[in-house]
N, C-alpha and C positions, 0 to 999 in steps of 0.2 A: 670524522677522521681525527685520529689522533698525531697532538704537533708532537717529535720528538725536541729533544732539547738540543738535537743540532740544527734542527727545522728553525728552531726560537732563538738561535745564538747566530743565524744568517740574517734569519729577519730583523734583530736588531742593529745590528749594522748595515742594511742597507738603506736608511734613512742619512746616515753619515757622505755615502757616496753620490757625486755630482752627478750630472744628467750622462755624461763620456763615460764615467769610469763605468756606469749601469749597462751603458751600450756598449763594452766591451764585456764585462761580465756574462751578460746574455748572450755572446759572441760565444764567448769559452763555453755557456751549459751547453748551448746547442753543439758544439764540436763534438763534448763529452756525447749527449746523447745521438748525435748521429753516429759515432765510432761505436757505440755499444749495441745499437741496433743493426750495424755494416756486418762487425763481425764478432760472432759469438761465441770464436775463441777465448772471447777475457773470460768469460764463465769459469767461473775457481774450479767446480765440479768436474766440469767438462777437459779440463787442462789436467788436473789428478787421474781423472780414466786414463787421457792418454801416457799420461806417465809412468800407471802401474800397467799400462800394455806395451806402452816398452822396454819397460823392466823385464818383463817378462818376454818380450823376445829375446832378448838379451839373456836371460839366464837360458832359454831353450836354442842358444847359439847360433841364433839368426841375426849376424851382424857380418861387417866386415871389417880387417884390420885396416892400420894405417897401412900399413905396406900394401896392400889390396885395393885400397881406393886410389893411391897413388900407380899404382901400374895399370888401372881400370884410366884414370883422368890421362894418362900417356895418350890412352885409344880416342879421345875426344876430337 
């Protein structure tokens, strides 16, 4: 496996950090990695699909106005 150079610029600094600041660090990856596994909206790809799909509802005029959503939210 190949280390990148941010793999090698983490790993030199964490010799620096006490035994807390390590156990909070590994606090954060795991946040990080359990948020990326929960929800697979962060996927850059996946967030552009839906973006050039609603674009494109949007220009085929499948939206609703401000004025439209506000007299739909009247009916709530």
């Amino acid at each position: 496996m190949v280390t990148s150079a941010l793999d090698k610029k983490i790993q030199s600094y964490l010799p620096l950090l006490g035994h807390e600041e390590k156990q909070s660090l590994l606090s954060l990856i795991k946040v990080f990695l359990k948020l990326k596994n929960e929800n697979p909206r962060f996927d850059i790809e996946a967030y552009n699909k839906e973006l050039e799909e609603a674009v494109k509802r949007i220009d085929a005029g499948q939206f609703y106005t401000q004025e439209e959503v506000e007299k739909m939210s009247k009916e709530w």
